[in-house]
C-alpha positions as CSV (number, residue, x, y, z in Angstrom):
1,X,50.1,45.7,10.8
2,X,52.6,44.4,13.2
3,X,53.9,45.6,15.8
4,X,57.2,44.6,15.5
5,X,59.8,47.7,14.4
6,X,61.3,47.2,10.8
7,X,64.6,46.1,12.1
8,X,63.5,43.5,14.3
9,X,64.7,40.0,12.3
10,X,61.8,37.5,12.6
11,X,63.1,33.4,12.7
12,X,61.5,31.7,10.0
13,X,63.6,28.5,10.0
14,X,62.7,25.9,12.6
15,X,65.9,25.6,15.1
16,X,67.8,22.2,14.8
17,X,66.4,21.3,18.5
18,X,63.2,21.6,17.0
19,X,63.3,18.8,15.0
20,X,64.1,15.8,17.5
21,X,61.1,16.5,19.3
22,X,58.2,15.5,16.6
23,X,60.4,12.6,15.4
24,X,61.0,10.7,19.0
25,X,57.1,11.5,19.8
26,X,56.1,9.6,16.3
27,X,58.6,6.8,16.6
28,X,57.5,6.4,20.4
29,X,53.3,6.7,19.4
30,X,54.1,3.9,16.8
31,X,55.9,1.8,19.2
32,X,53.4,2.2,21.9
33,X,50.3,0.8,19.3
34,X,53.0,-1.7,18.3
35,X,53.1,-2.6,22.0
36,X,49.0,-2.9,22.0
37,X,49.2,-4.8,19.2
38,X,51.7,-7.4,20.1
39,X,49.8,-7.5,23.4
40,X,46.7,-8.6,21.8
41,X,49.2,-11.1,20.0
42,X,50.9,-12.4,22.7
43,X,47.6,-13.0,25.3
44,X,44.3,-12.4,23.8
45,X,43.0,-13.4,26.7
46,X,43.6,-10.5,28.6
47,X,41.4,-8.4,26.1
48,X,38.8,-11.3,26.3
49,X,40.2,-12.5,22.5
50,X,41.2,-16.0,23.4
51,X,39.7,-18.4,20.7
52,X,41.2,-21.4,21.0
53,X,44.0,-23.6,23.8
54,X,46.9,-23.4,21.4
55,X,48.8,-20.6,20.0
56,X,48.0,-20.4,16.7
57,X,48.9,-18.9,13.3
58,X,46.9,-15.7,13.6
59,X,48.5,-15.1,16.8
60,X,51.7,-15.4,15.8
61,X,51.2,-13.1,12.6
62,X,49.5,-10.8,14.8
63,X,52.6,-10.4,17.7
64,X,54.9,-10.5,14.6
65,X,53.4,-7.7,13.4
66,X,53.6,-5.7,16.7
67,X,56.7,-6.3,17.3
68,X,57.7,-5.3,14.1
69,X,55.7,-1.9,14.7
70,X,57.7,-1.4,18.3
71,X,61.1,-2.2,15.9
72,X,59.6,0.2,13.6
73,X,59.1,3.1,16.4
74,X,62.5,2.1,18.7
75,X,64.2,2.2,15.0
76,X,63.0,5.9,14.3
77,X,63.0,7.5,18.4
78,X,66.7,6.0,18.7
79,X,67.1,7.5,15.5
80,X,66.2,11.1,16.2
81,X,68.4,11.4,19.0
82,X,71.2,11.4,16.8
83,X,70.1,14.8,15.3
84,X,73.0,16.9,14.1
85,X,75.5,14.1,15.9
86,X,77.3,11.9,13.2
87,X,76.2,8.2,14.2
88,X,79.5,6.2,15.6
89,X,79.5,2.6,14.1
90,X,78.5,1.2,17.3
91,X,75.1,3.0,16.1
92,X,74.7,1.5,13.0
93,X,75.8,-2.0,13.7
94,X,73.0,-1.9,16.7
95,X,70.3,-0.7,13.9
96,X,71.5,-4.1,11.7
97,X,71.5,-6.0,14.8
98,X,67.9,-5.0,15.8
99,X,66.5,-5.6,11.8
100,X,68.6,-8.8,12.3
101,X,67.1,-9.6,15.5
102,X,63.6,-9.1,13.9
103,X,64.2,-11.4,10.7
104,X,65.2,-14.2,13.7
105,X,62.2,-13.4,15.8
106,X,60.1,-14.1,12.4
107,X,61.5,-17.2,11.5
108,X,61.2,-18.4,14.9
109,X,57.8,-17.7,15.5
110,X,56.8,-18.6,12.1
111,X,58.8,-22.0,11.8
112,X,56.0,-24.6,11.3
113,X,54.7,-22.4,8.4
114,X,58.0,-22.5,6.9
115,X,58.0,-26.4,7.2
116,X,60.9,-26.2,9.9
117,X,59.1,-26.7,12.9
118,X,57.9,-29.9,15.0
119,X,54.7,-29.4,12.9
120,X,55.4,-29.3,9.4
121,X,52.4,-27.8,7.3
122,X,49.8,-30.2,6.8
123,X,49.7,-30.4,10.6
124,X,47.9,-27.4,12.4
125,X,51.1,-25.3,13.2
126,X,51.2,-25.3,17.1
127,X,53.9,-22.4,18.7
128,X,55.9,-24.8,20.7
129,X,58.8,-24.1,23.4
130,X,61.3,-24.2,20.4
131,X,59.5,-21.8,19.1
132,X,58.9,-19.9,22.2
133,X,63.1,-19.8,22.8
134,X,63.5,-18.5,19.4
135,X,61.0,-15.9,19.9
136,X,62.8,-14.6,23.2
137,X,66.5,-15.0,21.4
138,X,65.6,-12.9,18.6
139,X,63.6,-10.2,21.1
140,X,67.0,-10.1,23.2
141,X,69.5,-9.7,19.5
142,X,66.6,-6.5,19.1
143,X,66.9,-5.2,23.0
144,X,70.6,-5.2,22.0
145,X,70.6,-3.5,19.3
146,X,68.9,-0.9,20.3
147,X,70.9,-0.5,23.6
148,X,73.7,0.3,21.0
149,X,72.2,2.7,19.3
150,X,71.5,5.2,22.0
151,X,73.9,8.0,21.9
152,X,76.1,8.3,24.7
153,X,77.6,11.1,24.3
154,X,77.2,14.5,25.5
155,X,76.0,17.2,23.5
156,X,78.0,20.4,23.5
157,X,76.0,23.7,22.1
């Protein structure tokens, strides 16, 4: 039996504070492994990976897929801080802006595949400084977007 009396009302509902917790701590675990990931994409070498002199397609594919994870974990920690708030538009053009930023980071880095690059397909695709600019563009159109999505205002309870 419990030792609670009768009267004593027990909270079976989880508090609305409760819920911001798990949700940043998920999105920020993703984005950390996303970080790891693009890591190994961006210098293999510094996990003793390094295969080749160039930067090639498996790299790319492999950073663009961190960074998509890190878009992924900003995306839902930025997100959860907006518990129980109602998101100002500033919020949700800065969400667009970081998927747009993504799609431009992608294309960049995946240019030569696409046949846009300075080394169209039949050629081994080669990550260039084109490439490389386009890369850091589209990682600065995320940065902003997420810098627009944090909530600045103060929460009353």
């Amino acid at each position: 039996m419990s030792n609670l009396p009768a009267s004593t009302p027990v909270q079976t509902t989880p508090r609305i504070d409760d819920a911001v917790t798990p949700r940043t701590r998920v999105g920020l675990g993703i984005a950390w492994i996303g970080l790891i990931i693009f890591a190994i994409g961006a210098k293999p070498d510094l996990f003793g990976l390094d295969r080749s002199e160039v930067v090639g397609f498996v790299q790319i594919i492999v950073f663009l897929i961190g960074l998509a994870m890190i878009c992924l974990g900003g995306y839902i920690s930025l997100h959860a801080l907006w518990w129980n708030l109602e998101r100002t538009i500033i919020s949700d053009i800065g969400s667009r802006l970081a998927a747009t930023g993504y799609v431009f980071t992608a294309f960049a880095g995946l240019a030569d595949i696409f046949g846009m690059g300075s080394h169209p397909f039949p050629q081994v695709p080669y990550f260039g400084p084109w490439q490389a600019t386009g890369v850091l563009i589209g990682q600065g159109i995320i940065a902003l977007g997420f810098l627009m999505m944090i909530p600045f205002q103060v929460k009353h309870k």
